[in-house]
C-alpha positions as CSV (number, residue, x, y, z in Angstrom):
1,X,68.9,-80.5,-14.7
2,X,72.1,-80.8,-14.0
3,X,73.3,-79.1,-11.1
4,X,77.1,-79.6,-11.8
5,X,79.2,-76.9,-13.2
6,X,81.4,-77.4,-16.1
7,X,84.7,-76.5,-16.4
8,X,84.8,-73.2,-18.3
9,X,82.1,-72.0,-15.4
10,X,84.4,-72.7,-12.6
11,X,87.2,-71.4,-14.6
12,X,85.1,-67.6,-14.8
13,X,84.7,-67.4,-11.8
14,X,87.9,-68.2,-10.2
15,X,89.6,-66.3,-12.6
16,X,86.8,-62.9,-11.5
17,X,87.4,-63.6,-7.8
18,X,91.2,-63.6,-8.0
19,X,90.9,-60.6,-10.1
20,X,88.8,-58.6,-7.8
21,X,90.3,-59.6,-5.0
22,X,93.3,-57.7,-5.9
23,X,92.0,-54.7,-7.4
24,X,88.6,-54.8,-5.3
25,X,88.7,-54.1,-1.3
26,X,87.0,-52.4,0.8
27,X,89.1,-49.3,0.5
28,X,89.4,-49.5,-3.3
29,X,85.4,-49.4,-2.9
30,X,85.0,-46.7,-1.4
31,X,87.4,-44.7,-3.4
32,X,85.8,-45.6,-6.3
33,X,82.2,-44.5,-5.6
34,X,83.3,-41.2,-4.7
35,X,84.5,-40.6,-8.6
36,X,82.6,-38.8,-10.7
37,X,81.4,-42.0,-12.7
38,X,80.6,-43.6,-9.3
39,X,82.9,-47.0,-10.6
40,X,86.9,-48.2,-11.5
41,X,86.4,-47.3,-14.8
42,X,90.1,-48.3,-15.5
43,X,89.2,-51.8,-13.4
44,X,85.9,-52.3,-16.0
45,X,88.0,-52.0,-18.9
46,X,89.8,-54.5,-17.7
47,X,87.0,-56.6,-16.6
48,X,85.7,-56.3,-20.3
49,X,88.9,-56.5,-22.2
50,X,90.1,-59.8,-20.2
51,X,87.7,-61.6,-19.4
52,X,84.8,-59.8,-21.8
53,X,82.0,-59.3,-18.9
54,X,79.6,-57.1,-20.6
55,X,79.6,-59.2,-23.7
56,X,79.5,-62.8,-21.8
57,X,75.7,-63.5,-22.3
58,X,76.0,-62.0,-26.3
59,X,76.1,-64.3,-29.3
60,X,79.7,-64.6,-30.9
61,X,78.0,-63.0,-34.2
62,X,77.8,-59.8,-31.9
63,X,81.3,-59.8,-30.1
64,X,80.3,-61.9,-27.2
65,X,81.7,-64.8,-25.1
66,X,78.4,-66.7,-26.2
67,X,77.7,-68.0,-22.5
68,X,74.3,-67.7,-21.3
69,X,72.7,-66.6,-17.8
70,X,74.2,-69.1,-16.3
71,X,77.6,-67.3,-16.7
72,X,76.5,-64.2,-16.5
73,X,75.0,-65.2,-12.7
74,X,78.1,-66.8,-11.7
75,X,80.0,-63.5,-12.8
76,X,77.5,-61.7,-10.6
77,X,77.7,-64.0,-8.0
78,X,81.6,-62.7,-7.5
79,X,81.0,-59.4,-8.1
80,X,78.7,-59.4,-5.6
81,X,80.7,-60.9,-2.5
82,X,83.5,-57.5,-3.6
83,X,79.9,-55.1,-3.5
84,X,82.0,-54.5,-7.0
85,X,80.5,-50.8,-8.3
86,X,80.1,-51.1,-11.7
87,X,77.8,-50.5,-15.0
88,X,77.2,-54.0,-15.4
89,X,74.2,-55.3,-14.5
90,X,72.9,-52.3,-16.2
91,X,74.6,-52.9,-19.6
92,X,74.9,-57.0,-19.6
93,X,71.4,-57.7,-17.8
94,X,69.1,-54.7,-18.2
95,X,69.8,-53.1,-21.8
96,X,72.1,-55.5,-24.3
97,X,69.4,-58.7,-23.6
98,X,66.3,-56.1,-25.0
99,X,68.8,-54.7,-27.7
100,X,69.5,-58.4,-28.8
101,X,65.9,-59.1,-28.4
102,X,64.2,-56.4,-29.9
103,X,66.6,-54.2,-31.8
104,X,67.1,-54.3,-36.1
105,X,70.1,-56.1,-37.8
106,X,71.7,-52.5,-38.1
107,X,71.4,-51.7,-34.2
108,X,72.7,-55.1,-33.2
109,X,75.8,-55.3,-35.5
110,X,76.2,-50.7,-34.5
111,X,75.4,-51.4,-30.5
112,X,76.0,-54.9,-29.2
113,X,79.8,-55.3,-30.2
114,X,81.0,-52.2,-28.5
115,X,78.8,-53.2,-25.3
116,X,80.5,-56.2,-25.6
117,X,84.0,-54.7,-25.5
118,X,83.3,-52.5,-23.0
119,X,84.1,-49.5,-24.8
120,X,80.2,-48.6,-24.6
121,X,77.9,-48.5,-21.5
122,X,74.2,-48.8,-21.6
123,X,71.3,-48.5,-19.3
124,X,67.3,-49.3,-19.2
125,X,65.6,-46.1,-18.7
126,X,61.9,-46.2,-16.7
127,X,59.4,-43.6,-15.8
128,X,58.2,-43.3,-12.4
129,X,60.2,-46.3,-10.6
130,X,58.6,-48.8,-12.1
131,X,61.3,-51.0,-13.2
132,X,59.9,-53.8,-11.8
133,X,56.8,-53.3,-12.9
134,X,58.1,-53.1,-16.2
135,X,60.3,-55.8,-15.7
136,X,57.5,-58.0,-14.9
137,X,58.6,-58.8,-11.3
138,X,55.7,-57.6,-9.4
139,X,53.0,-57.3,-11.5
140,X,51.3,-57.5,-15.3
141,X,54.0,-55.3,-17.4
142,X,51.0,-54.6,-20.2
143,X,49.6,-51.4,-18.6
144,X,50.2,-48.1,-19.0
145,X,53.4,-47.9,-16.7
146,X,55.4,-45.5,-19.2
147,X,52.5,-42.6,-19.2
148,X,49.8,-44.1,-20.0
149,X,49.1,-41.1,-21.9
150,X,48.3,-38.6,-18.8
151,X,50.7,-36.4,-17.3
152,X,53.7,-38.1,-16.1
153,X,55.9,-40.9,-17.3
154,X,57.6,-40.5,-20.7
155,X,55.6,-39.7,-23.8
156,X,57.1,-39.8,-27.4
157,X,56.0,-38.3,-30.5
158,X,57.0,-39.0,-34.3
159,X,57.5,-35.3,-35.4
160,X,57.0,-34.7,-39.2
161,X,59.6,-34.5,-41.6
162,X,60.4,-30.9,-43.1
163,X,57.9,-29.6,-44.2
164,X,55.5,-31.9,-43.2
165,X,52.8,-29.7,-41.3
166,X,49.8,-32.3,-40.2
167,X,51.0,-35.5,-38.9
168,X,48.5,-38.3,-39.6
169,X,45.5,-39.9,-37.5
170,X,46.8,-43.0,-36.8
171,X,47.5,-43.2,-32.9
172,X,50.5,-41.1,-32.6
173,X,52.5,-42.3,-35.7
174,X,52.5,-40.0,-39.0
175,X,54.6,-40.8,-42.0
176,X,58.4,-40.0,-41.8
177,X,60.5,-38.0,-39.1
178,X,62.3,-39.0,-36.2
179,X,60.7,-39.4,-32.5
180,X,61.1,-36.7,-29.9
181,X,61.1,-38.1,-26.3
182,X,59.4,-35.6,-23.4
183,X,59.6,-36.8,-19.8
184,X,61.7,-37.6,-16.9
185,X,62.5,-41.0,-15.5
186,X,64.3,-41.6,-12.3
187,X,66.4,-44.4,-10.6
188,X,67.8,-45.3,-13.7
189,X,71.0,-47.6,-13.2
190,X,74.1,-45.7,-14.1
191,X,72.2,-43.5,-15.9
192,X,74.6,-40.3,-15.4
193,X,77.1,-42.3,-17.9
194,X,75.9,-44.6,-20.3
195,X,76.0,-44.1,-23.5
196,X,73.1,-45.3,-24.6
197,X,70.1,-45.5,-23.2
198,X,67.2,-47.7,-23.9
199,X,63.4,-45.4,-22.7
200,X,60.3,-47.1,-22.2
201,X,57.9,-44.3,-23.2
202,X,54.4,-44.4,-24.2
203,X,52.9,-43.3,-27.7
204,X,50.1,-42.8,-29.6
205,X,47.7,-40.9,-27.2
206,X,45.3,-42.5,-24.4
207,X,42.8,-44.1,-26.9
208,X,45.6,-45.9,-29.2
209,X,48.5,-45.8,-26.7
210,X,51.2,-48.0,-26.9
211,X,54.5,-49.1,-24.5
212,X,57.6,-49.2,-26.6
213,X,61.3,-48.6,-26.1
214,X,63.5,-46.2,-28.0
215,X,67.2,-45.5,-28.2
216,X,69.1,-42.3,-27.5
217,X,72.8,-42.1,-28.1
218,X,74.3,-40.2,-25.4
219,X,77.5,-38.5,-25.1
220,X,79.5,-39.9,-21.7
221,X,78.1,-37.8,-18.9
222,X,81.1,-37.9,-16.6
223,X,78.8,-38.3,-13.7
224,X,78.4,-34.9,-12.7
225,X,75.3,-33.0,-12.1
226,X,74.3,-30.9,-15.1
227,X,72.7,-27.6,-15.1
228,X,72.0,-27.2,-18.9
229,X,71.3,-29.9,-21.6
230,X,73.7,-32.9,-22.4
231,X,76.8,-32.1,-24.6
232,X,75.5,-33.3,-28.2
233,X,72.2,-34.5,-27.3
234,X,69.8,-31.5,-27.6
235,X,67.0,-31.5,-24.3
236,X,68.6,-34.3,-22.3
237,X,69.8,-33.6,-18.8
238,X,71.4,-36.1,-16.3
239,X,71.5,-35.7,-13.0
240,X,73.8,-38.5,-10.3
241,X,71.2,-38.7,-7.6
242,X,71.9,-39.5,-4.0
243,X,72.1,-43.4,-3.1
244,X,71.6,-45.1,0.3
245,X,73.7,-47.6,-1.7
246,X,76.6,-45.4,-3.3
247,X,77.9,-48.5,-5.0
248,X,74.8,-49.0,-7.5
249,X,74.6,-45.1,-8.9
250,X,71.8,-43.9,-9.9
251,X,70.4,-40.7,-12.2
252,X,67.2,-38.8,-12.9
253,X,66.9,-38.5,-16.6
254,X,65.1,-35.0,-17.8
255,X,64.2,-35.7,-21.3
256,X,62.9,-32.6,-23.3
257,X,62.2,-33.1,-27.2
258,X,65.4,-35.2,-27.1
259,X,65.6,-37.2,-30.4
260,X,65.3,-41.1,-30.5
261,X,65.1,-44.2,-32.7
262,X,62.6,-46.4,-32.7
263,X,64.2,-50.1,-30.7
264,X,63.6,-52.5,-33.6
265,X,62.2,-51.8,-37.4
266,X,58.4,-50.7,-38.8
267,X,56.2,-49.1,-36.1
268,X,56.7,-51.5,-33.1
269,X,55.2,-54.1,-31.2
270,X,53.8,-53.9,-27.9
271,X,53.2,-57.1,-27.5
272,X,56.5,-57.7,-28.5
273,X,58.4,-54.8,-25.6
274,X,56.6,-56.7,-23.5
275,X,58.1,-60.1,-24.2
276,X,61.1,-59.1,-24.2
277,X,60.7,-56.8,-20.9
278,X,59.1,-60.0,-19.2
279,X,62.3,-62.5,-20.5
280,X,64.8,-59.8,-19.3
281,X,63.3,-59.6,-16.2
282,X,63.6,-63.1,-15.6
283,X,67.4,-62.9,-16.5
284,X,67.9,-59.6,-14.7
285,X,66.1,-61.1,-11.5
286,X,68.6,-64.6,-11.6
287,X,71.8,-62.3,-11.9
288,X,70.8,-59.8,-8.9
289,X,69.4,-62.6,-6.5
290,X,72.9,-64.0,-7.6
291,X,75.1,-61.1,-6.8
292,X,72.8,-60.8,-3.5
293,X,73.7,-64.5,-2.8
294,X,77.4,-63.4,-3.0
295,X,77.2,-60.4,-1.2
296,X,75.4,-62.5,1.4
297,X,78.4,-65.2,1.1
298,X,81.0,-62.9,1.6
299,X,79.4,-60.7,4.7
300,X,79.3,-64.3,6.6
301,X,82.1,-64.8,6.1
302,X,83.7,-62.2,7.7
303,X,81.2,-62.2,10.0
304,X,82.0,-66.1,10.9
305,X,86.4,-65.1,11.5
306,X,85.3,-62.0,13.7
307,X,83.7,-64.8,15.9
308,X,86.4,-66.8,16.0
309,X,88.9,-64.1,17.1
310,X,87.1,-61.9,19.2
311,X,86.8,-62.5,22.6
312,X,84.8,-62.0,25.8
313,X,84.6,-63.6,29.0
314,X,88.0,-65.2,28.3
315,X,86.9,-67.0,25.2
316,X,86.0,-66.6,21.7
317,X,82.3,-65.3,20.8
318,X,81.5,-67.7,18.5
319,X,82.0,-70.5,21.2
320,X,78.9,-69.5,22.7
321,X,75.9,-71.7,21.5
322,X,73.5,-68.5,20.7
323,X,75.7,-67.4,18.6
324,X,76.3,-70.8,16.6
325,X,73.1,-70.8,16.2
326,X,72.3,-68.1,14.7
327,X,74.8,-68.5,12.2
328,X,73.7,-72.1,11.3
329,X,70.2,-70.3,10.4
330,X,71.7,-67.6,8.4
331,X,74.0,-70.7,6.6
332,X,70.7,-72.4,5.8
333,X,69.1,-69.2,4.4
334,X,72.1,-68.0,2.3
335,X,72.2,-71.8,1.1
336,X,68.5,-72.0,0.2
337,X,69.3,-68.6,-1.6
338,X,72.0,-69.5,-3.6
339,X,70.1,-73.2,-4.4
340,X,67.2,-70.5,-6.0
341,X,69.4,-68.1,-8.0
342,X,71.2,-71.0,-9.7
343,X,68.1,-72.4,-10.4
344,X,66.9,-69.1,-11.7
345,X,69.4,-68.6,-13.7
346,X,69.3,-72.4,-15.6
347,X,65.7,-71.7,-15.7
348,X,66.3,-68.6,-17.7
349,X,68.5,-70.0,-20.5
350,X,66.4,-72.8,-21.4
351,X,65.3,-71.1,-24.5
352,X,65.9,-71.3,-28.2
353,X,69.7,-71.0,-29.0
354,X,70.4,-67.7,-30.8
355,X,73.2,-67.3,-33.5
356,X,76.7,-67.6,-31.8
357,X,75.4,-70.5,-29.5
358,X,74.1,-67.8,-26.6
359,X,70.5,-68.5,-24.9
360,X,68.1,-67.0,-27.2
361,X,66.2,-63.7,-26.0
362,X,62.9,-65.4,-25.1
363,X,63.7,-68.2,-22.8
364,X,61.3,-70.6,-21.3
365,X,61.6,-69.8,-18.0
366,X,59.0,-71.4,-15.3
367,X,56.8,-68.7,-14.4
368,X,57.6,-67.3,-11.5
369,X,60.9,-68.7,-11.1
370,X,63.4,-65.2,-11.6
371,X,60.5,-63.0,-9.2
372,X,60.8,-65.9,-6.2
373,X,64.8,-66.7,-6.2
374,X,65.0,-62.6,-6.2
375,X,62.8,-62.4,-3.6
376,X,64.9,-65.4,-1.4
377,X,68.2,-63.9,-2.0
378,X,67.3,-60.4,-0.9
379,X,65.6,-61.7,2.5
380,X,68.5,-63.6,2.6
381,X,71.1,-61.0,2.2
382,X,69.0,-58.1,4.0
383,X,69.3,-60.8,7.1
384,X,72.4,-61.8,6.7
385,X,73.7,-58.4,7.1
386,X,72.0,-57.0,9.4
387,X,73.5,-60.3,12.0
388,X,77.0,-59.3,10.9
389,X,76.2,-55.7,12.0
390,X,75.1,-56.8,15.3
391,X,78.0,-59.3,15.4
392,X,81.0,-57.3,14.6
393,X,79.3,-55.1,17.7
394,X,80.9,-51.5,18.3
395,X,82.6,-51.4,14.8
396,X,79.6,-52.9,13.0
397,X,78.1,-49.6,12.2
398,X,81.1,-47.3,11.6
399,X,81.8,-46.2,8.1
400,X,85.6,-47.7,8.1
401,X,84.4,-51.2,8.5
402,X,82.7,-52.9,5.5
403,X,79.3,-54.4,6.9
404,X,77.8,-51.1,5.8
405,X,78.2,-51.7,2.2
406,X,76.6,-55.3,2.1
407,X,73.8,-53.6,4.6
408,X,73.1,-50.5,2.2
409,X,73.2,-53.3,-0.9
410,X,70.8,-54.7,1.0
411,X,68.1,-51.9,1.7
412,X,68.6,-50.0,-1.6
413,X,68.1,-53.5,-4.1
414,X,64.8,-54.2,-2.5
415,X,63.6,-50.4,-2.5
416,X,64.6,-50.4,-6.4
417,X,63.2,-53.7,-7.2
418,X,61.3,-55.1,-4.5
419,X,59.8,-55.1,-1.6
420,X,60.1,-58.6,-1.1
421,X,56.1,-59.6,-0.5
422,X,55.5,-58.5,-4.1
423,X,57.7,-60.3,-5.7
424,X,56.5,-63.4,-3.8
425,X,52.8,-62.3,-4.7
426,X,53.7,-62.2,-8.2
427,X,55.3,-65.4,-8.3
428,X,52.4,-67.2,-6.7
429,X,50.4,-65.4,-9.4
430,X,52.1,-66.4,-12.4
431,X,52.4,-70.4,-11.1
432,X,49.0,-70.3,-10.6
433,X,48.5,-70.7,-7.1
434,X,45.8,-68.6,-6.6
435,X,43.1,-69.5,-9.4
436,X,40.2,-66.8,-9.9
437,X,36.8,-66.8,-7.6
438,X,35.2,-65.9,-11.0
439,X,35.7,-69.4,-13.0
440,X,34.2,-71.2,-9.7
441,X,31.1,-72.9,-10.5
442,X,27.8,-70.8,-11.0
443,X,30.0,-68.1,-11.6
444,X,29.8,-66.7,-7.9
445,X,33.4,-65.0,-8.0
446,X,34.8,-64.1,-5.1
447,X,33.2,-65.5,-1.7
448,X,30.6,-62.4,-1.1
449,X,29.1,-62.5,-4.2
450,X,30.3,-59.6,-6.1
451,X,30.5,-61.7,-9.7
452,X,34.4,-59.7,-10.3
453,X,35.3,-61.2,-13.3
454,X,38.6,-62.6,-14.5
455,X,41.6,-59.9,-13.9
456,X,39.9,-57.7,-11.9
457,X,41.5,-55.5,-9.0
458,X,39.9,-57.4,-6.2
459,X,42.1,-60.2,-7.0
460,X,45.4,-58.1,-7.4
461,X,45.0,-57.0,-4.3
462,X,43.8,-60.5,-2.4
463,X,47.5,-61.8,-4.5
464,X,49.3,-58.8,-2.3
465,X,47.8,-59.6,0.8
């Protein structure tokens, strides 16, 4: 490995941090929340026209910059320290890498240019929360997290052609038609205004039920809350929600008979949404414990000049040994942090090369690698913040200073992706760290005697613990 960067990757992000330090503040965030898209849509055309953000993990075949997660980490890593509110780690990390991985010759050369160029938005759509469970990140992704063909979750449905009555037996997938998605999903990443919007849902029943992913090609919601279906998509109603962190908007997704196409060609392979969920995750995991790193970087920062310039007992703060110190810890964490998300990141885009010169879909990241540096960089970040609260004292808490945006980043990534334990349970599970009681000689299992055999729950939850 080397650990160096090259030119072209200093150059991004020097070129992103001047940018956003211009058109990024404080101030300019909090104005820009408060729209009706939740972002700077003006400032994201510009970060996709310029410098092609959304696009710069995509193969050149498909409009992209060609980079790989590497890239896209670093971008996220400066986007981060400016807490930048924007649709990107929901198009560039969560929807264009399954679209690229999953999604038919036609759907890549119709979706992934105009991602790329910023002149379309997407999002990853998930029933019940469970993005990181689907993801990967905390658990087995091969269950029946979509619906699992009970009540709940998303379920979708291939309806007949016209004047097709009786579709056929053969787990939820007759001949001809177009699916019809029923369900509701919530938390979904800037899900009140993309465009298009990749669903997890569940088919074919309980006995023959099946995880796949589906597009629907939605009309811009302009971020307000609905009170009838979606302008030219029949059934679909998006709602913004309320966010303890305003700058990652999220939406509940009401999805009733809305029409969809299938994400790739023939019927689908579960085996194969699942794959490419599991790869994304890894990717998705590196560029948020990035962007976490640089929120983390940034928040020190500040907190480390208020030191040096406020003053009690006729001298600066930040002269006093207690508090040196417990800035040197939260150095040695963001560091340790930052050391993981890199690594992450080069761990994701050791895969096959895909056409353009881009990191292929299905890298060969080491298992557990994208779950752990997540899990490092929001401890890091959740600490670092809170100190710079405390620090800054009096004005540490008020809603005209900043901390509270790198606090709130803070709280609301680990609810939506964490909590922290998990991920580091599911790490440990995937290196191997924890081998099953049942392949122990004679067959015991776990110490008591109970014979579990391979997978079973007692051992999810002894991971947890």
């Amino acid at each position: 490995m080397d650990a160096a960067f090259t030119e072209e990757q200093h150059e991004i992000r020097r070129t992103l941090r001047e940018l956003l330090i211009k058109r990024c503040g404080p101030d300019e965030v909090k104005a820009a929340v408060r729209t009706p898209a939740g972002y700077d849509t003006q400032l994201w055309q510009q970060l996709a026209g310029r410098l092609g953000l959304p696009g710069l993990a995509l193969p050149t075949a498909y409009g992209g910059v060609g980079c790989g997660p590497t890239e896209l980490a670093l971008a996220c890593e400066e986007t981060g320290r400016a807490v930048l509110p924007s649709p990107l780690m929901a198009t560039a990390a969560l929807a264009a890498p399954l679209i690229l991985a999953l999604g038919s010759e036609r759907q890549r050369t119709a979706l992934l240019p105009a991602l790329a160029a910023g002149e379309l938005t997407a999002t990853l759509a998930v029933p019940g929360g469970r993005l990181a469970t689907a993801l990967a990140l905390t658990g087995p992704n091969d269950g029946g997290w979509a619906g699992g063909g009970r009540a709940g979750g998303i379920q979708a449905r291939r309806a007949p052609q016209e004047g097709e009555a009786v579709p056929s037996k053969n787990g939820g997938r007759p001949a001809g038609g177009g699916w019809r998605l029923y369900g509701e999903a919530g938390q979904v990443l800037n899900g009140h205004t993309a465009e298009v919007l990749v669903v997890a849902a569940h088919t074919g029943g309980f006995a023959k039920g099946r995880t796949l992913l589906f597009l629907v090609r939605a009309a811009a919601g302009g971020g307000e809350a609905r009170s009838g279906a979606e302008p030219g998509v029949p059934g679909l109603l998006r709602t913004r929600q309320t966010a303890l962190d305003e700058t990652r908007p999220q939406a509940r997704l009401e999805l009733r008979d809305v029409p969809a196409e299938l994400l790739g060609e023939g019927d689908g392979d579960e085996a194969a949404v699942a794959g490419a969920l599991a790869a994304t995750g890894v990717t998705a995991a590196a560029a948020l414990a990035a962007e976490a790193v640089g929120a983390a970087d940034a928040v020190l920062a500040r907190t480390v000049a208020h030191v040096q310039q406020r003053e009690q007992f006729g001298r600066p703060i930040g002269s006093f040994q207690a508090v040196q110190h417990r800035l040197a810890d939260l150095y040695v964490r963001l560091q340790a942090a930052r050391s993981a998300a890199y690594y992450a990141a080069w761990s994701a885009g050791r895969g096959p090369s895909a056409p353009g010169g881009a990191a292929g879909p299905y890298g060969a990241a080491e298992p557990g690698v994208g779950a752990l540096a997540l899990a490092q960089a929001l401890e890091s970040l959740r600490a670092v913040a809170a100190e710079a609260v405390q620090l800054h004292g009096g004005i540490g808490f008020t809603w005209e200073h900043e901390a509270h945006l790198y606090f709130k980043r803070a709280a609301c990534d680990e609810l939506l992706l964490g909590p922290v334990h998990r991920l580091r349970a599911r790490a440990a599970e995937e290196a191997g760290l924890f081998p099953d009681g049942a392949e122990e000689p004679g067959g015991a299992g776990k110490p008591g005697g109970s014979g579990e055999p391979a997978g079973a729950p007692g051992r999810a939850a002894a991971v947890e613990v």
